[in-house]
VOGU-3710 file (C-alpha; in Angstrom, 3 decimals, decimal comma):
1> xxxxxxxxxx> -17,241/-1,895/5,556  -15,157/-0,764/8,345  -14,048/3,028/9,306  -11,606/3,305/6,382  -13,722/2,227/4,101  -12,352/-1,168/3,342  -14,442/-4,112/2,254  -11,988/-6,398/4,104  -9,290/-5,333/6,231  -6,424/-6,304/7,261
11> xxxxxxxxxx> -6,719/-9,474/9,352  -10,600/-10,588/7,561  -10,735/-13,689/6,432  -13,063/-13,797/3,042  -14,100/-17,181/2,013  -12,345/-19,685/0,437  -13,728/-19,303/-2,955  -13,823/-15,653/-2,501  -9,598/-15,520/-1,844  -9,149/-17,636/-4,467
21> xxxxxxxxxx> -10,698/-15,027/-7,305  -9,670/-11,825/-5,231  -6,152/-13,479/-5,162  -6,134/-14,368/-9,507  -6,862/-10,718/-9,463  -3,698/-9,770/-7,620  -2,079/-12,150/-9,674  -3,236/-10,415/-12,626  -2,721/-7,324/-11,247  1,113/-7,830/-10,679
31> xxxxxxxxxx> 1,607/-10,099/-13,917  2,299/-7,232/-16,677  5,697/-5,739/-14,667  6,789/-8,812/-13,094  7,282/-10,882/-16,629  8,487/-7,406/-18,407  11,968/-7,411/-16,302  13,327/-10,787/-18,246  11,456/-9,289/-21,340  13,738/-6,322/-21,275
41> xxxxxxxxxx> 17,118/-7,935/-20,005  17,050/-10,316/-22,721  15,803/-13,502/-20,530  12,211/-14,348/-21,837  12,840/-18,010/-21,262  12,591/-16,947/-17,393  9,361/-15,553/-17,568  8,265/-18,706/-15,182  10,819/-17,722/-12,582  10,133/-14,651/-12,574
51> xxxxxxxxxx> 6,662/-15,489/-11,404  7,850/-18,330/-8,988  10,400/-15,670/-7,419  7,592/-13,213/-6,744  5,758/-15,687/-5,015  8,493/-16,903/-3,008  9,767/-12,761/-1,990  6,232/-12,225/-1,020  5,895/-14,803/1,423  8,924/-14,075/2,877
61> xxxxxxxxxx> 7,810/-10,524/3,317  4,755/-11,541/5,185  6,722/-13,826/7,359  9,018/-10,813/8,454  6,008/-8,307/8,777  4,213/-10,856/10,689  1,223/-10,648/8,099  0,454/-7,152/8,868  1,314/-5,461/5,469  -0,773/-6,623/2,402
71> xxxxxxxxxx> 1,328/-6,193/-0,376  3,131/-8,144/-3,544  6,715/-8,311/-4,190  7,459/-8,369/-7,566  10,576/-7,941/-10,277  11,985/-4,520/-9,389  12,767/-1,484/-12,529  14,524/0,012/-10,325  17,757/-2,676/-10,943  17,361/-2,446/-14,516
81> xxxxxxxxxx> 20,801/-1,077/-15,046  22,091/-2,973/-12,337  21,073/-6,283/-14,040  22,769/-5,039/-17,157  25,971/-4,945/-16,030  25,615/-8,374/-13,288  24,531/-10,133/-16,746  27,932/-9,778/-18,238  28,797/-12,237/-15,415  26,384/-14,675/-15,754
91> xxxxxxxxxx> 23,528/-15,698/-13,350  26,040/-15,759/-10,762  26,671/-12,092/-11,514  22,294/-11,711/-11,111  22,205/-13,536/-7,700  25,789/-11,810/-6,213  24,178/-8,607/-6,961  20,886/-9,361/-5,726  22,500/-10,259/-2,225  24,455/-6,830/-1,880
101> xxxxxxxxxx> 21,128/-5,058/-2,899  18,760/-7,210/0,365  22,207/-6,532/2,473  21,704/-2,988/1,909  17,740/-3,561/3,443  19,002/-5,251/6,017  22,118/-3,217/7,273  19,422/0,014/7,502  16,843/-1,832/9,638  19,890/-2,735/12,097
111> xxxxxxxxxx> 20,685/0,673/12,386  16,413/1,538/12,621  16,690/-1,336/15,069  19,307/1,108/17,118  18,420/5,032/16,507  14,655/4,590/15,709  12,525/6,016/12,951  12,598/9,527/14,054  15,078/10,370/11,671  13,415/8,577/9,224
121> xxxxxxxxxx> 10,298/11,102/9,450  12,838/14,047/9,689  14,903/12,873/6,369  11,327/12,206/4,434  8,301/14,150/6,053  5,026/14,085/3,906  6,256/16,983/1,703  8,619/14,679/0,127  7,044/11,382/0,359  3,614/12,947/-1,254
131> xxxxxxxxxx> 4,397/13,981/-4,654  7,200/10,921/-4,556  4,367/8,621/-4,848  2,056/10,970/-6,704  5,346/10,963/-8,802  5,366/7,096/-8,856  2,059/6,895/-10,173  2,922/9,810/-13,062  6,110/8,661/-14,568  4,156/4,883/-15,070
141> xxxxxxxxxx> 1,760/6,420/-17,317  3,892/6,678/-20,702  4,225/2,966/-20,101  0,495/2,328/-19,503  -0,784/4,794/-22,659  2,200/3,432/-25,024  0,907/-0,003/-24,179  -2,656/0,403/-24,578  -2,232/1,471/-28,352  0,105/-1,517/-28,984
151> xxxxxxxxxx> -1,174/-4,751/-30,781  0,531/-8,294/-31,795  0,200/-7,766/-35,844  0,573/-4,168/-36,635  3,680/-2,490/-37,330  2,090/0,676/-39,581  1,598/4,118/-37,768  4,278/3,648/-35,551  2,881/0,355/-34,019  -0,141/2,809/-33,175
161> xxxxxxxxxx> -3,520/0,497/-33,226  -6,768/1,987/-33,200  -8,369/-1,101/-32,350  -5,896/-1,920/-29,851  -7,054/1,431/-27,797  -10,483/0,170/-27,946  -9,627/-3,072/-26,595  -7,836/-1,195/-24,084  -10,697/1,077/-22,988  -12,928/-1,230/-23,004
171> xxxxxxxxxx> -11,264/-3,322/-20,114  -10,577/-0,015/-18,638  -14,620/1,488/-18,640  -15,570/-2,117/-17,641  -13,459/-1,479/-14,618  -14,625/1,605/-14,021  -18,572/0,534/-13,971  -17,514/-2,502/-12,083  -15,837/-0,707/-8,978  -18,637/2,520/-9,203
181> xxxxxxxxxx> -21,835/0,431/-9,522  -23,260/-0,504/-6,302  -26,015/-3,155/-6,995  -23,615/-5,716/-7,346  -20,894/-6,313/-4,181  -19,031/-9,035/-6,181  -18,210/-6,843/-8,941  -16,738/-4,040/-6,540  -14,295/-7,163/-5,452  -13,324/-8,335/-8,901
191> xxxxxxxxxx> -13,457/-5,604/-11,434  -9,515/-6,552/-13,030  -10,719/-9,837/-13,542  -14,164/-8,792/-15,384  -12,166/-5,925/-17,065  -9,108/-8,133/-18,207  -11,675/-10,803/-19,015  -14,135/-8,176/-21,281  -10,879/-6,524/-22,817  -9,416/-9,979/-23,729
201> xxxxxxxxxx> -12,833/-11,174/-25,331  -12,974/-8,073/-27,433  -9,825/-8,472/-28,652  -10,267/-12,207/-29,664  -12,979/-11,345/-31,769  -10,968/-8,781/-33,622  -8,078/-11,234/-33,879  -10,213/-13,887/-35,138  -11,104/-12,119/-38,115  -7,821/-10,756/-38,629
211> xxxxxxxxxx> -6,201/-14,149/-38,802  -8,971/-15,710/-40,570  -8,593/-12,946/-43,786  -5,046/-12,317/-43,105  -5,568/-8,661/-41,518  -2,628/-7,715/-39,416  -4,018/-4,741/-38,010  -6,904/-6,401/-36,784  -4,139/-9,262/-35,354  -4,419/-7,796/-31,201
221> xxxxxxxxxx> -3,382/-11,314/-29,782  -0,663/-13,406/-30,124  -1,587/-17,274/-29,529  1,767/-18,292/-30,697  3,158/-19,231/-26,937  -0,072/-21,268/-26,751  0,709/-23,272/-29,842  4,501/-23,464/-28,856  3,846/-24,584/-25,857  2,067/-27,648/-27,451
231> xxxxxxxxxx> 3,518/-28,588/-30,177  7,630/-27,532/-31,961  8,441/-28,439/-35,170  5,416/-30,428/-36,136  5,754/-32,723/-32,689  3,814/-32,863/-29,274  6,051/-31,191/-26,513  5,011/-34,318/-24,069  4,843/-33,835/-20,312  6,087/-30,411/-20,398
241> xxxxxxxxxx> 2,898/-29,183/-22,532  1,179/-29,527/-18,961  4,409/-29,320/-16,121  7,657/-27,729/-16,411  10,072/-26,402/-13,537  11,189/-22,887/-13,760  14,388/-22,093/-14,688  15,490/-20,009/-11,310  18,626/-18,202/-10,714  20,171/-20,760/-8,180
251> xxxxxxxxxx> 20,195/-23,666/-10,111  21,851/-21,564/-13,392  24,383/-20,713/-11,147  25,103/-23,967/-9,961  25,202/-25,002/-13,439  27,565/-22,038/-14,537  30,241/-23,158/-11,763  30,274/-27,182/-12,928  30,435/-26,195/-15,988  32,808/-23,765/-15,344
261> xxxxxxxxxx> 30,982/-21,494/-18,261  28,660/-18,630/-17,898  24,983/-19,854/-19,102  24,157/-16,264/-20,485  25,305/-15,580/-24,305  28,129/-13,544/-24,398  29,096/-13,336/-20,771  32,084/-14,332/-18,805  32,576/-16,206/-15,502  32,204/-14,100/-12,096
271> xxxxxxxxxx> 35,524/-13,480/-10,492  36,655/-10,899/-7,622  36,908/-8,038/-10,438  33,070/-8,742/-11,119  32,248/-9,150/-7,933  33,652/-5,716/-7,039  31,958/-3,816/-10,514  28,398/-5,794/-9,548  28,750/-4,168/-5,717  29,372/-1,171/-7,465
281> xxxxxxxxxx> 25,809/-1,482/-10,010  23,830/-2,572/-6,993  25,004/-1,355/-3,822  23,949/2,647/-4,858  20,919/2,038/-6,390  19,637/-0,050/-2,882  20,206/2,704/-1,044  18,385/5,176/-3,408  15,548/2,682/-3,447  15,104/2,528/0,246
291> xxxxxxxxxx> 13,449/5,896/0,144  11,021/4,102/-2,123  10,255/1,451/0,089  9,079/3,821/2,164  6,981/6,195/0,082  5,119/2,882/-0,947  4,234/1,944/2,547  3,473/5,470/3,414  1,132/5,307/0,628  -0,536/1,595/1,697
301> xxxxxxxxxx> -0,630/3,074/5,281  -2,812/6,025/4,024  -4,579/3,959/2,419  -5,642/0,817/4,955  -5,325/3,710/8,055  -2,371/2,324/9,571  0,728/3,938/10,432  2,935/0,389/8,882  6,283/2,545/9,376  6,441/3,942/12,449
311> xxxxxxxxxx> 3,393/1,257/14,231  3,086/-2,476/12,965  4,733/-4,284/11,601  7,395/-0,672/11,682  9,784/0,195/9,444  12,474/-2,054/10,468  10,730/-5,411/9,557  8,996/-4,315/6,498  13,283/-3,518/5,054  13,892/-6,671/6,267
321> xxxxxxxxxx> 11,244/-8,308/4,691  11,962/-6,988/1,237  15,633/-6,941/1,323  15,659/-10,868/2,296  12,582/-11,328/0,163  14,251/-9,939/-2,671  16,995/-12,352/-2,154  14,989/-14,965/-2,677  12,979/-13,920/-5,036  16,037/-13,854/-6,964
331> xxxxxxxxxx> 17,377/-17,029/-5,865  14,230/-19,126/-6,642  13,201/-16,550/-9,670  15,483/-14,670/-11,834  15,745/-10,351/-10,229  15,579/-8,810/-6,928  12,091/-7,960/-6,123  10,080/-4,676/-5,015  6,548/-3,673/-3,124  4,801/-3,447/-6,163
341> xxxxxxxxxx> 2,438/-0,014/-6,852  -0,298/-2,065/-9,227  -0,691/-4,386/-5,923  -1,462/-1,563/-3,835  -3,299/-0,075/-6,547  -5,471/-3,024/-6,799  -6,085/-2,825/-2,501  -7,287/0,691/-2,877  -9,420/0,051/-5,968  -11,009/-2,670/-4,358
351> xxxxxxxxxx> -10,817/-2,525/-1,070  -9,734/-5,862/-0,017  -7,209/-5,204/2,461  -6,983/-8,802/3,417  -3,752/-10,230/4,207  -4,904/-13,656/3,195  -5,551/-12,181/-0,450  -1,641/-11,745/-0,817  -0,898/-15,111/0,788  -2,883/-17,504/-1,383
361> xxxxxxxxxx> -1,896/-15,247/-4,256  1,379/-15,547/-3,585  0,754/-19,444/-3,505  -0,948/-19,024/-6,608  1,913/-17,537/-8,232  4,760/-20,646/-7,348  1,928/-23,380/-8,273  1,170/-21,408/-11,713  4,960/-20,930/-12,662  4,788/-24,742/-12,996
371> xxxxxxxxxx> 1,973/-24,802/-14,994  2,800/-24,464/-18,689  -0,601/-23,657/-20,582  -1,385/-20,990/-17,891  2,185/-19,304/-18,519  1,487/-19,669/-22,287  -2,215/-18,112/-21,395  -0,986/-15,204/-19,228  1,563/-14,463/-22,244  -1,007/-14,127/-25,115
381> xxxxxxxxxx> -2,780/-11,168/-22,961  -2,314/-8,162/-25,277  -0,512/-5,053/-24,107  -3,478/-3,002/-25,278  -5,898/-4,589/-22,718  -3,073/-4,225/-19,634  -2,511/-0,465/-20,950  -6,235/0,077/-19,962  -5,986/-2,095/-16,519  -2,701/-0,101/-16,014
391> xxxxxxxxxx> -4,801/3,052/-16,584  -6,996/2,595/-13,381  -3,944/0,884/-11,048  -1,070/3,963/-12,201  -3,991/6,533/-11,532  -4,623/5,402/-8,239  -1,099/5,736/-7,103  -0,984/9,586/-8,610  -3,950/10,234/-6,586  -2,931/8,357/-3,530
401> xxxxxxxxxx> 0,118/10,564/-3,497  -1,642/14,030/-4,132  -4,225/13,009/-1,398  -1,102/13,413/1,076  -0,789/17,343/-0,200  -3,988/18,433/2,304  -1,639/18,707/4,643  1,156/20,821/3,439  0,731/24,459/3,163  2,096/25,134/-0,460
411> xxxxxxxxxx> 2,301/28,975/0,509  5,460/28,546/2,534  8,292/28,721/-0,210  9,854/25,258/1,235  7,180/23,335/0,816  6,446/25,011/-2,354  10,093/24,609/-3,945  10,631/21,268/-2,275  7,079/19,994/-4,269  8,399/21,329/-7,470
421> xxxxxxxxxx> 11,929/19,678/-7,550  10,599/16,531/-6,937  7,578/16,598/-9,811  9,194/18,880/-12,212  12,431/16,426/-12,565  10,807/13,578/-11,581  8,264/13,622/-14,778  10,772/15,302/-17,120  12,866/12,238/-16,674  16,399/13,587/-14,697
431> xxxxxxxxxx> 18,477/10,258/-14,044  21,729/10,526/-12,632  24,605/8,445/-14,928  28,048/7,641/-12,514  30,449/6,656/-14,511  32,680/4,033/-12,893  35,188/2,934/-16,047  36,940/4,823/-18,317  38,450/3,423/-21,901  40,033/5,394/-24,233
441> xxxxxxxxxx> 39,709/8,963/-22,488  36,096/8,082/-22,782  33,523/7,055/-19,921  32,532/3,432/-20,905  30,480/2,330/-17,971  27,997/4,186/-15,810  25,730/3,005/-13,277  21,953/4,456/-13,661  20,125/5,796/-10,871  15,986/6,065/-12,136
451> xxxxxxxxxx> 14,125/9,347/-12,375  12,456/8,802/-9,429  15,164/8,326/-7,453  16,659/11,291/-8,746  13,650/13,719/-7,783  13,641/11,821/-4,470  17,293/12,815/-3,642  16,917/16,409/-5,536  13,657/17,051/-3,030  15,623/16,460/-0,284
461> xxxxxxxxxx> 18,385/17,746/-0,172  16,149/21,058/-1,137  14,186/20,366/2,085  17,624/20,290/4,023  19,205/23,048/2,717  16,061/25,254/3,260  15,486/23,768/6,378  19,038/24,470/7,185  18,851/28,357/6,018  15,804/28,651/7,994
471> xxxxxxxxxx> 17,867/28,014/11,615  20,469/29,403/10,478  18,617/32,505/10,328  16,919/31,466/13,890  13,344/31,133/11,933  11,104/28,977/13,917  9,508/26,153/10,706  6,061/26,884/11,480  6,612/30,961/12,804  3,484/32,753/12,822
481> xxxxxxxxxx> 4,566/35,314/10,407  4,948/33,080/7,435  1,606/31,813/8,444  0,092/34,954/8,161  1,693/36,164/4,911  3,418/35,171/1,871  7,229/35,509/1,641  6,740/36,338/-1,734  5,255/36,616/-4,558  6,144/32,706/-5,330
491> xxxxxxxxxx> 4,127/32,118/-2,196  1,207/34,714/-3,122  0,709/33,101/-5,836  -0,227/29,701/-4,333  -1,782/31,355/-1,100  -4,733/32,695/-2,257  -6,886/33,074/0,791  -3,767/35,467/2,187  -5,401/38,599/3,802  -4,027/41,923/3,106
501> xxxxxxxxxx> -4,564/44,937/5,319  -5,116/48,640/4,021  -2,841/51,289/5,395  -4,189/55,015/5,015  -7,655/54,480/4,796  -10,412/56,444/7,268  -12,699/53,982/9,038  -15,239/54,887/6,933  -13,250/53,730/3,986  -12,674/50,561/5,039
511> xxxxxxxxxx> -16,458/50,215/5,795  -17,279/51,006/1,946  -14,607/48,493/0,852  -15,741/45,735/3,364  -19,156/46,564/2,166  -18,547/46,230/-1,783  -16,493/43,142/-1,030  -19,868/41,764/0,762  -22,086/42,366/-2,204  -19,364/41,096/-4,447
521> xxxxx> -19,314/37,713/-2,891  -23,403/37,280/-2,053  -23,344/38,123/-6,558  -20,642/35,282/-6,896  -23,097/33,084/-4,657
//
């Protein structure tokens, strides 16, 4: 174990049968968010490129940072919105958009290239990137407890399972033991797989029954994609029960321009107008989600000990990295792709740093999308079990994030209100909605900017406008006198190791009171 506590850092090279489990369980890891983006855009059937896309961005990341970041790119939330509206122009739409969102990446680290990262630090200092990716970490957990009460069968109580938690909390406490206990170095390495393999096996016993005397409730997984991909209407699927090629974004364009028809239901060709209105989805939300980029390797950097944004690989290769890596993860999958938190997550949980781990599972990731029973496998894993995996990767980002607060003196009002913007509207869900089409007198069309985001920006541009007031009024940022004292009583009440002193008091006063405040503390003690 090396000075920051990692297991394997960076540049280690585990063995060979070692990477191939530690990189299943960043597979595994990554699997739940990368397959929901074509659940939730309507495109299930490109669940496989979704997979081979993430596999494809992430090597071209590590190409551009030179194998010096270890991280997965994965199917981005963020462009949610963004692929609503490119999806009314087809895959062509998906891809166009996709390109203007990695052009974005790239025109900033040309400009990094030229000024620096100075301004960089000045724009984001840790006061804004800390409870950003504590914030990160927060706003995932409604997905991760909603999921780990969900199960295939039920539909009573909401979709509420009982069983379902347990399932979930059992992969979860299985996790837990396995990355605590120290008998047993393996199990530190590899405690998703043992908890995603202990939460599955619980579930299949409870499903078993439940299928066996007809129990929905007790029904946790669905083996239907397992089945399906086997056998349809009564007859053997042939070769492509065993190999089938991913549907990927390029060649459903392709098709949509011989054809000369868009291969989405309900959408229409891409032409200039669509062109211009997918800029318009994409182009804001890139920018928005550069401050992201950052926070995340801020957070992998704290986490590793290396500075990665303003040292190796620096800030200008890991933009170009994932802007060009989300283009083709897009092009060879089915969505632009993102550094993914769970990934990181898993590196701090673990403590496998090893670049290696993200190559092979990278590798893993384009050889599996071709393999149709492990798709159909990965698909029957319930949501309840991933809720309780999701438990352990979301918390470590939270903490991650608050770990970067030691820092920051939350008695000085601008730290104090910057902190608050960013968590208070950042967990109560602020988005900002720009409309961009009007019908009727009505706004018909806005483009979505996330939460996150939102509190990123709103943090900000409170840090500049203090920071502004504060010269204006020739205040030095770190003046002795705010040091000293609170400002107010917003700052007293977060400062409280302030010292006050005690005007009209004799010396031997002040003797008594130091005296009484003595025998006060050696009583607390």
């Amino acid at each position: 174990m090396n000075k920051n506590g990692l297991v394997f850092d960076v540049e280690d090279k585990p063995k060979i049968s070692q990477l191939i489990v530690f990189a299943l369980q960043q597979v595994l890891a990554i699997m739940a968010a990368t397959i929901a983006v074509p659940t939730i855009i309507g495109l299930p059937t490109q669940i496989p490129a979704a997979i081979l896309g993430a596999g494809v961005g992430t090597i071209v990341y590590l190409l551009f940072t030179r194998f010096k970041s270890p991280v997965f790119l994965g199917s981005s939330f963020a462009f949610l919105s963004s692929l609503f509206v490119a999806m009314t122009y087809g895959y062509c739409g998906i891809l166009v958009g996709s390109i203007f969102a990695g052009l974005v990446y790239v025109v900033i680290a040309i400009v990094i290239h030229f000024a620096g990262t100075k301004w960089v630090s000045k724009l984001m200092p840790p006061v804004i990137i800390g409870p950003t990716v504590a914030l990160i970490g927060l706003s995932l957990a409604g997905s991760a407890m909603g999921d780990i009460v969900k199960a295939n069968g039920d539909a009573l109580n909401g979709g509420y399972n009982l069983i379902g938690l347990l399932c979930g909390l059992v992969a979860f406490i299985v996790i837990v033991i396995c990355s605590t206990q120290k008998k047993y170095k393996n199990m530190k390495l590899i405690p998703f797989i043992l908890g995603i393999g202990a939460g599955y096996l619980c579930a299949s016993i409870f499903s078993i029954f439940g299928y066996c005397f007809k129990v929905e409730y007790l029904q946790i997984i669905n083996w239907d994609p397992i089945v399906k991909n086997f056998v349809v209407n009564g007859k053997f699927t042939g070769i492509t029960a065993f190999l089938n090629y991913p549907r990927f974004g390029l060649l459903e364009g392709i098709k949509e321009i011989a054809n000369k028809e868009a291969g989405i239901s309900g959408a229409n060709l891409l032409n200039w107008a669509g062109v211009g209105e997918v800029a318009l989805a994409f182009i804001p939300v890139a920018l928005v989600v550069f401050a992201e980029h950052i926070a995340d390797h801020k957070n992998l950097g704290s986490i590793i000990g290396r500075d990665l944004v303003e040292g190796e690989p620096g800030l200008e290769k890991t933009l170009l990295g994932d802007g060009v890596g989300s283009i083709a993860g897009t092009i060879f999958g089915i969505c632009p792709n993102t550094t993914y938190g769970e990934s990181v997550g898993c590196v701090a949980i673990t403590k496998n740093a090893s670049i290696r781990t993200i190559l092979v599972a990278a590798i893993m990731c384009i050889v599996l999308s071709f393999l149709s029973p492990v798709m159909a496998l990965l698909q029957t894993i319930p949501s309840c079990v991933m809720g309780g995996v999701c438990l352990t990767l979301y918390g470590f980002i939270a903490v991650s994030g608050l770990k970067m607060f030691k820092n920051i003196d939350l008695g000085d009002n601008k730290n104090l209100f910057t902190v608050s913007a960013i968590l208070i509207s950042g967990i109560g869900g602020l988005s900002i909605q720009i409309p961009y089409a009007i019908s009727g007198g009505h706004v018909s069309k806005t483009i979505s900017i996330t939460a996150i985001a939102t509190a990123l920006i709103l943090g900000i541009v409170t840090y500049a406008i203090i920071n502004a007031l504060e010269k204006k009024e020739g205040k030095a940022e770190g003046s002795s006198e705010s040091e000293e004292t609170p400002e107010s009583l917003v700052a007293g009440a977060v400062a409280p190791d302030a010292s006050f002193e005690l005007k009209g008091t004799t010396p031997a006063e002040e003797a008594e009171v130091e005296e009484v405040a003595a025998s006060s503390s050696e009583d607390k003690e």
